[in-house]
DRENBA-855292 format. One record per residue: z, y, x of N, C-alpha, C, O, CB in turn; residue in three letters. Coordinates in steps of 0.2 Angstrom, whole numbers, plus 5000, padded with zeros to 4 digits. Each point is the difference from the previous one (the first is absolute). Glycine has a CB too. Example, Ala and Ser with C-alpha at 12.3 -4.5 7.8 and 13.67 -1.06 7.14 Angstrom:
2
503949725066500050064996500050065004500349995005500349954986ala;499050115007500150065004500350054996500150065003498949915003ser;
# end
This chain:
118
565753125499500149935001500650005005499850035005499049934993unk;501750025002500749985001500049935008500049954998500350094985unk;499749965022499949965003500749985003500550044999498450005001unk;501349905004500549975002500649994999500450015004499050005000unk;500549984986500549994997500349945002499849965004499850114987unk;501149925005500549925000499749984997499450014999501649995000unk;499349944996499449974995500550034994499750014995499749855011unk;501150164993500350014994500050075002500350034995500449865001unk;499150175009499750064999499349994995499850044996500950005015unk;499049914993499250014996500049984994499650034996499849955014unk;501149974986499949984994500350044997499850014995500049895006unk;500850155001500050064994499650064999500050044996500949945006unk;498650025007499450065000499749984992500050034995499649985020unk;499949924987499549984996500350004993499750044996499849895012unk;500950054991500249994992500350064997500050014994500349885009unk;499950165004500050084994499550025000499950044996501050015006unk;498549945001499250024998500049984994500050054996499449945015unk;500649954986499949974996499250014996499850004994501550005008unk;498450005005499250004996499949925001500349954998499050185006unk;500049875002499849924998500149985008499950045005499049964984unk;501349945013500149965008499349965001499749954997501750035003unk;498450075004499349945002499849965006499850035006499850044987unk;500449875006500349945006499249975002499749954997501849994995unk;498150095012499349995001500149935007499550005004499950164990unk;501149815007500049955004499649965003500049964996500750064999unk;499049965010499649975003500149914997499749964997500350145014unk;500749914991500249915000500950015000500450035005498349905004unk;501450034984500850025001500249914996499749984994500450205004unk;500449785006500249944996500550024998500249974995499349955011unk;500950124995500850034998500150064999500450045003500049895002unk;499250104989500250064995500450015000500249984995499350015000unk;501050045009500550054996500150044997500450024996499849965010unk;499350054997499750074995499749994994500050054996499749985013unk;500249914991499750014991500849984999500350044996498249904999unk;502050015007500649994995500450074999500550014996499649855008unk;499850175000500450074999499650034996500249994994500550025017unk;498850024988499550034998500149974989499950034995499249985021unk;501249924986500249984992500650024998500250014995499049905005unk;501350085005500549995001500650084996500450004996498949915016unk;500250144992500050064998499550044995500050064999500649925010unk;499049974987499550024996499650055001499650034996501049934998unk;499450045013499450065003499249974998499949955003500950095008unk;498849994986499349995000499750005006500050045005500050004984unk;499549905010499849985008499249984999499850024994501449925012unk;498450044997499349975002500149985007500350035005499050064987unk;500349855009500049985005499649935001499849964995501250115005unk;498949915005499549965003500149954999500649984999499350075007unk;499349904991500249944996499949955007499449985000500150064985unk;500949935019500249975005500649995001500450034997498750005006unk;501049915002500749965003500349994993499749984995500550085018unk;500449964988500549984996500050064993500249984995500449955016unk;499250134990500250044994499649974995500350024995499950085011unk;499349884993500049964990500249974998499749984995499850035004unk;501249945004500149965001500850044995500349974996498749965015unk;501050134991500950044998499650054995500350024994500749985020unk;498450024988499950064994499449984995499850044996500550055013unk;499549864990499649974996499350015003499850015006500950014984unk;498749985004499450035000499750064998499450025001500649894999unk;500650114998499750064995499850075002500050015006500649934987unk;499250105003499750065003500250055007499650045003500249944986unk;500850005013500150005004499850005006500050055004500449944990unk;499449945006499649975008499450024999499850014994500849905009unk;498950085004499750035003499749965005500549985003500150104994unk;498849905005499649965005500250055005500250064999498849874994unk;501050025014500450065006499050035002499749975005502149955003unk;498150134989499350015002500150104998500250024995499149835002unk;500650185009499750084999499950024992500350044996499249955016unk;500049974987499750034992500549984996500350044997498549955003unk;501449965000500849964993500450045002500250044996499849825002unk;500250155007500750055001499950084994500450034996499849915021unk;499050094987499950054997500049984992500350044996499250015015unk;500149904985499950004992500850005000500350054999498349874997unk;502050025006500750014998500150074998500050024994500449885014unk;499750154997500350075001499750034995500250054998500049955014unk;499149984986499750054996500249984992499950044996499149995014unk;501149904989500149974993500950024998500349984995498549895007unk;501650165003500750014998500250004995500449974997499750075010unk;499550024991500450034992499849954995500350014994499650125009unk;499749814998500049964994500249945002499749954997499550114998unk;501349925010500549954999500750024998500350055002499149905005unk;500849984989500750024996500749985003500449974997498950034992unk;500650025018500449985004500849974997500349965003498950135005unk;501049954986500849994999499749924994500549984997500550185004unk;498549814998499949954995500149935003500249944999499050144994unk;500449955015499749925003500749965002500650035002498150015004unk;501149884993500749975002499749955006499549965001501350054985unk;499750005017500049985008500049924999500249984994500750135013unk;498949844997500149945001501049995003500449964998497950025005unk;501850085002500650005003500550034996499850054998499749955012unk;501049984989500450034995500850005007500349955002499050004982unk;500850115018500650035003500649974997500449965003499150145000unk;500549934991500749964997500249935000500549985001499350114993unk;499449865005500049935000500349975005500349955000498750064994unk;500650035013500249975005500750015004500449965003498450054997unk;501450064998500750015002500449944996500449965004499450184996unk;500149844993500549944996499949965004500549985003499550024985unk;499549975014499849945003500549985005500349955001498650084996unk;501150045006500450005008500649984999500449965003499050125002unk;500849964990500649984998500449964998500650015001499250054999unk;499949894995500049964999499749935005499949954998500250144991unk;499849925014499949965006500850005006500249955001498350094998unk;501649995002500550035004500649984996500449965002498850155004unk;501049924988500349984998500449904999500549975000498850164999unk;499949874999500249925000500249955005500349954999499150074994unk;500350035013500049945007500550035003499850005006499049974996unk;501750054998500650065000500549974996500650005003498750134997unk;500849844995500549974995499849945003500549995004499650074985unk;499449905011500149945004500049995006499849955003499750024989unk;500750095011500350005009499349945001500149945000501950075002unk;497250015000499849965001500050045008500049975005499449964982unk;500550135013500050035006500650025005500550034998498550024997unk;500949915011500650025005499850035006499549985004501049924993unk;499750175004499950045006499249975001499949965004501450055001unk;498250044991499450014998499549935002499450005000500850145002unk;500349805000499649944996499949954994500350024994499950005015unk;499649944990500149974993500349955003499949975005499150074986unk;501549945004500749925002499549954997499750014995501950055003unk;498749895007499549934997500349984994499849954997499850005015unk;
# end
C-alpha cells in the first residue's frame, strides 16, 4: 500500500492496479471518488450512503456500510459485470453541460468580473 500520495499520483497508482477500488465509507455527501473511479472506468464497490448512489446507482456494486455487506461485496467480485453497469453520472454529460453553460453566459457577457450584470 502506497501512502501520501497527490491526488493525481494516487489516481495513476490505482488505475495501473486496475483491479477493484473499494470505497467502504462511513458518510460521504461528495463522492469524488466514485466520479473518478467512473471517470476512469476503474471497477469499484462501495458504500450504499450519502451521496454515492446517487452518482453510482444501485447496483451490485453497492453495499450496506455494515462489516458483513462489505465482506459478502468482496467476496461476490467475480460475479459483477463491472464494464456493463451504467452509472446514473455520466462525465461526459456533465463536462457538455458545463460547457455549454459557460458558453452561453460568456456570449451573452451576462458575467462581469465574476458577477452577474443586472
Amino acid at each position: 500500500m502506497k501512502r501520501n500520495l497527490f491526488t493525481v499520483e494516487a489516481i495513476r497508482y490505482i488505475v495501473g492496479q486496475r483491479d477493484v477500488l473499494v470505497i467502504p465509507s462511513p458518510f460521504d455527501n461528495s463522492p469524488f471518488t466514485i466520479i473518478e473511479a467512473i471517470c476512469y472506468e476503474l471497477p469499484f464497490i462501495a458504500s450504499d450512503i450519502g451521496g454515492i448512489p446517487a452518482i453510482a446507482g444501485k447496483g451490485g456494486h453497492i453495499f450496506e456500510p455494515t462489516c458483513q455487506s462489505l465482506a459478502a461485496a468482496i467476496s461476490r467480485l467475480g460475479n459483477i459485470p463491472f464494464r456493463d453497469l451504467e452509472y446514473p453520472y455520466s462525465a461526459k454529460e456533465a463536462n457538455s453541460q458545463w460547457l455549454a453553460f459557460h458558453e452561453e453566459n460568456l456570449q451573452d457577457n451576462i458575467f462581469v468580473q465574476g458577477t452577474l450584470k443586472p
